[in-house]
N, C-alpha and C positions, 0 to 999 in steps of 0.2 A: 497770679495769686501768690501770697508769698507761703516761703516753705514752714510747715508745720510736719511734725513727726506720721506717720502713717498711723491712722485712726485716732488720733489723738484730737478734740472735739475744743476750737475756741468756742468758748460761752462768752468772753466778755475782754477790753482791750483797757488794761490797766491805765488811767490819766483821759481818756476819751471824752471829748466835750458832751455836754449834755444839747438835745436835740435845739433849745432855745439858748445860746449863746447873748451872754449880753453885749459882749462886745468883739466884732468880727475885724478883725485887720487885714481890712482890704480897699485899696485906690478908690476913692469916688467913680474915678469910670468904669473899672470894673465891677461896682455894684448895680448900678444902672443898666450895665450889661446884662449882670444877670436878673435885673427885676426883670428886664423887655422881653429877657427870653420865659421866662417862668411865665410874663402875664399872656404871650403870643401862646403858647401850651394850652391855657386856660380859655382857650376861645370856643364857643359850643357851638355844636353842629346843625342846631335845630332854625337857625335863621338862614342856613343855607339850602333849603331843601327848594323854597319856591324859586332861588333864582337859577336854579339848573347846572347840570353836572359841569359845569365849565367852572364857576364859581365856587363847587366844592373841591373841585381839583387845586383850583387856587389858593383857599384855605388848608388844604394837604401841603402842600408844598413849603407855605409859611408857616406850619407847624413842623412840618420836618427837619427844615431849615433853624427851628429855634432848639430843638432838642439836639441838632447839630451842633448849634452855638455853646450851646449850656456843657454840650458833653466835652468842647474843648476848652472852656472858660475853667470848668473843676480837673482839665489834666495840668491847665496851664498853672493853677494856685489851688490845691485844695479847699482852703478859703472860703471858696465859691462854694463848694458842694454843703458849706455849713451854712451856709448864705439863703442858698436853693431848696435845702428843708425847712429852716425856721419860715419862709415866706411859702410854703404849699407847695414847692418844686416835686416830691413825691408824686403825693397826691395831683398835679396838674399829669404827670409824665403820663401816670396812671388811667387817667381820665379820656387821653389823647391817644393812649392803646384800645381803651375800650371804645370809643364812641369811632373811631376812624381804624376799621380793619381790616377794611379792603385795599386800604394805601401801603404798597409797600414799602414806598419811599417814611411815612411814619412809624410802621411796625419796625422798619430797622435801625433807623436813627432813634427816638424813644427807647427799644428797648438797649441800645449802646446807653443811652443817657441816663436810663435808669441803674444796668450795672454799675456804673462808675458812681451815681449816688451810695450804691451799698457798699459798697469798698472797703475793707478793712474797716466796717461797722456795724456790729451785733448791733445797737441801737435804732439806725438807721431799717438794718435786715428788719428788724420786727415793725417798725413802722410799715416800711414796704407792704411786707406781707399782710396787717392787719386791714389795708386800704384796697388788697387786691391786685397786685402787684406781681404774685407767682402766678394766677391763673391768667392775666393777661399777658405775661409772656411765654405761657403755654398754649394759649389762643393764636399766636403769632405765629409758631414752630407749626402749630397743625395748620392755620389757616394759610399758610404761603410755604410749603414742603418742597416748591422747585426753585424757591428764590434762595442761592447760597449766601448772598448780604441777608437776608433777615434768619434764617439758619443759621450761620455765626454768630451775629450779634444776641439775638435770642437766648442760643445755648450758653452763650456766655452768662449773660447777666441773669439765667436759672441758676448756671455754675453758681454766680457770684447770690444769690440768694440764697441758697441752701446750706453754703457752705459753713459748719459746725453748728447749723439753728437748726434744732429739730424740730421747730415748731412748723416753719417754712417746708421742711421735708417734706413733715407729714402731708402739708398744704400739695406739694408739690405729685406727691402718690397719688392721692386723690382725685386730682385732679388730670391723673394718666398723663403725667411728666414722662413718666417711664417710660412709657410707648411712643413719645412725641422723639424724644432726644435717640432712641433705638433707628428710628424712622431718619431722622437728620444722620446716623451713620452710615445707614445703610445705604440710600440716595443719593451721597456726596463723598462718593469713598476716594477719590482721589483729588480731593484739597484738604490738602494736608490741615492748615492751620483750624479749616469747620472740624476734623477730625479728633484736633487735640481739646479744642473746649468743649465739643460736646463729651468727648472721653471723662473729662471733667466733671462736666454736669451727672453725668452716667454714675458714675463713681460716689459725688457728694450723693446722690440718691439712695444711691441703695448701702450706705454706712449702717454696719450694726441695726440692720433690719430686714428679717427674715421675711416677711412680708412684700415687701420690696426686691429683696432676690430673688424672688420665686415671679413675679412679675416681670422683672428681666430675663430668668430664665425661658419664662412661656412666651416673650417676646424675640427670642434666638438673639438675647443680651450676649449669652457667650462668645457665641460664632462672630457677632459683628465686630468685637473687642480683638478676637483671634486674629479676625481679617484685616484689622488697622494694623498689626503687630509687625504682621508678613506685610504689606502690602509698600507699610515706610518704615521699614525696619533701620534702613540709614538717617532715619532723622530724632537722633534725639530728644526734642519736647515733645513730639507725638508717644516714641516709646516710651517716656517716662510717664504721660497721664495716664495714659491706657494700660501701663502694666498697674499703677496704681488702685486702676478703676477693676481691672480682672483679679485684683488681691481682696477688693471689698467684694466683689459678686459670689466669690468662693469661697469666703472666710467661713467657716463652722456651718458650712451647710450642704452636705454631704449630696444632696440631687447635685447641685451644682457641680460639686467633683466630679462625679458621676461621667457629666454632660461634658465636660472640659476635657475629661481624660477620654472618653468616645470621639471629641471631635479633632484630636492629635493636639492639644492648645500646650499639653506638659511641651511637649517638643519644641513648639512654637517659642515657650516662655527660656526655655534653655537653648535655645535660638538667639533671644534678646541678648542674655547675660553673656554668651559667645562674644556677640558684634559689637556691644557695648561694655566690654569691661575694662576698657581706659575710662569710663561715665561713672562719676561717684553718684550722680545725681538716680540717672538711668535704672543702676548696677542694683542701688537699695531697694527701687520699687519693684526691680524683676525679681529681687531675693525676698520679697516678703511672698510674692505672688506665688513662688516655687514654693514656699514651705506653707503657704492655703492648700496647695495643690496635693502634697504628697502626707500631709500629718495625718498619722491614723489612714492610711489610704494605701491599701498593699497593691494596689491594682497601678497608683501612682507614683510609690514608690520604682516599680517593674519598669515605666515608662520612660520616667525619669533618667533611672540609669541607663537604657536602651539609648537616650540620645546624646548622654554623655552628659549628666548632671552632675556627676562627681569629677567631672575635667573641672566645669564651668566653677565650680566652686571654688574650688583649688585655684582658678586663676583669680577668681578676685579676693581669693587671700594672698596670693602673691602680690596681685598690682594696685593694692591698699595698706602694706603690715601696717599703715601709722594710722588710721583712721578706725575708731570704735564702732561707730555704725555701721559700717561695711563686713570689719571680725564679726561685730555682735549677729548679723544678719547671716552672716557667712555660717558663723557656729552651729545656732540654731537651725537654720534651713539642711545642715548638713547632719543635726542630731535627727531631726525628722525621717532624713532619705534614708538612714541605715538604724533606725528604731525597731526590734522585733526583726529584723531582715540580714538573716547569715549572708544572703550571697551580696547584699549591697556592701556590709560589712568590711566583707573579702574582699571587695574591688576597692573600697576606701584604703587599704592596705596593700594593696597591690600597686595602687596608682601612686602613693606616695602619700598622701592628706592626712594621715598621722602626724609623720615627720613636720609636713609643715603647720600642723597644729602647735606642734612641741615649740617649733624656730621662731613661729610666726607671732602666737595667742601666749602661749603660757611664757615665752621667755622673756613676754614686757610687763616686768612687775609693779609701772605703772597701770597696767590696764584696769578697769574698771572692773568688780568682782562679779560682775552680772557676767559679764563677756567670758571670764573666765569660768565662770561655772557652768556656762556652756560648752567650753571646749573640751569641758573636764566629762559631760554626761555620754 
């Protein structure tokens, strides 16, 4: 997915074609390509019933195999993927989720094929979803829980649905997304890569919705986010969704605090920021997550410093001075830990994190004034 700021909500992708393209630039064979694949998608299942399961298996497989094709036809040329909606490709992918869901070789190729239609496309995303889209890749997730190809692929292309459409969200709540992708962590806790898209998905769910976090919460959303953190703590794209995903589960929702700081996760999160602070990528999403954690939160404040928050800070203000997002992250998360609190204060001051406020934030009078007015509160 590509990088957008933490909580920051794409609506719409400036210059983005509209869904019926007049004209698509793409080789005759690869159009042909993806008609066969689209029209094999669109084959219905009710004429296979009298000739027996041998023959439905057949028809699985040649649909499986076309949502294969098509998923690598739109990595090979994006092209195709504008090809694949104006001709029904949605709606066919769609169609081939619902009507065949006991295949697992369909549910995982389809829903591969369907993410990669939404892709860097609000337009597309809301197509999806109006066709039904979110809930048959939530049929997927629940109806095959021990299959880790249809768990990845799955969580992905919910990831890739939800992501900044909140109309798909909402779809996706509803529809006990939440519960399905909690269930895909907890089940597959040591493959890494199931671990980072569902973190994903996890995450685009429950953005700026209280509703939603509190479904996570009653689902032990924390705990399983906690357990990804420790578990592949040396692998940076896991630690970067899942601190991501534990910054949206805790954001302004003080249960959730609560629940984080009972279940040792401050510690966990300043754990991250320890092993990962050579990761600008990592470092930002463990520093938003720190300061969900401990804002207004004297219980998390106490924890925080306990595991040595105020080192971790300090080092990614050292091993960043030239980078804004990391100071700005750094500032704030560090005006949180020692808010109202004399003795975090005192160890801020003891540790050195003054000084290097002084050397570090205020003495680049390029910085940005936001950055600076943090360092200054």
């Amino acid at each position: 997915m590509a990088d957008h700021p933490v909580g920051e909500r794409r609506r719409s992708v400036v210059g983005e074609a509209p869904l019926s393209p007049k004209g698509i630039a793409l080789p005759e064979a690869l159009k042909e390509q993806v008609l066969a694949a689209v029209a094999a998608l669109k084959v219905d299942t009710r004429d296979e019933a009298a000739l027996g399961d041998a023959a439905s298996q057949t028809k699985n497989i040649a649909v499986s195999d076309a949502a294969w094709t098509l998923k690598d036809l739109i990595i090979k040329n994006r092209e195709c993927a504008r090809l694949a909606v104006e001709i029904g490709g949605v709606e066919a992918i769609v169609l081939a989720l619902r009507q065949r869901p006991n295949s697992e070789a369909v549910q995982l190729k389809a829903s591969n094929a369907l993410g990669q239609l939404v892709l860097n496309s609000p337009l597309v995303q809301t197509l999806a979803g109006k066709v039904g889209g979110v809930e048959v890749v939530i049929s997927a997730l629940r109806g095959h829980p021990n299959s880790e190809g249809v768990q990845e692929h799955a969580s992905e292309a919910l990831a890739l649905l939800v992501y900044g459409h909140e109309e798909n969200q909402t779809m996706a709540r509803k529809a006990r997304g939440v519960e399905a992708i909690i269930v895909a962590l907890d089940h597959h806790q040591n493959n890494q890569v199931l671990q980072r898209k569902a973190a994903a998905a996890l995450g685009g769910l429950v953005l700026d919705s209280p509703e939603a976090q509190r479904v996570a919460m009653r689902a032990q959303g924390i705990a399983a986010l906690a357990r990804t953190l420790k578990m592949h703590l040396g692998v940076d794209a896991v630690e970067e969704t899942a601190s991501e995903a534990l910054g949206n589960l805790v954001a302004k929702c003080r249960d959730n605090q609560r629940i984080a700081c009972e279940g040792g996760v401050v510690a966990t999160v300043v754990n991250v920021m320890k092993r990962h602070r050579t990761s600008k990528r990592v470092l930002l999403k463990a520093l938003v997550a720190f300061a969900h954690l401990v804002v207004d939160n004297a219980e998390g404040q106490r924890l925080a410093s306990e595991a040595g928050g105020g080192d971790a800070l300090l080092g990614a203000l050292k091993a960043f001075p030239a980078h804004d997002g990391v100071q700005e992250c750094s500032c704030e998360a560090l005006g949180y830990l020692v808010a109202n609190n004399s003795n975090n204060q005192n160890l801020a001051r003891e540790s050195g994190l003054i000084e290097t406020l002084i050397q570090v934030v205020l003495g680049r009078a390029s910085l940005v004034p936001s950055v600076q007015s943090r360092a200054l509160q």
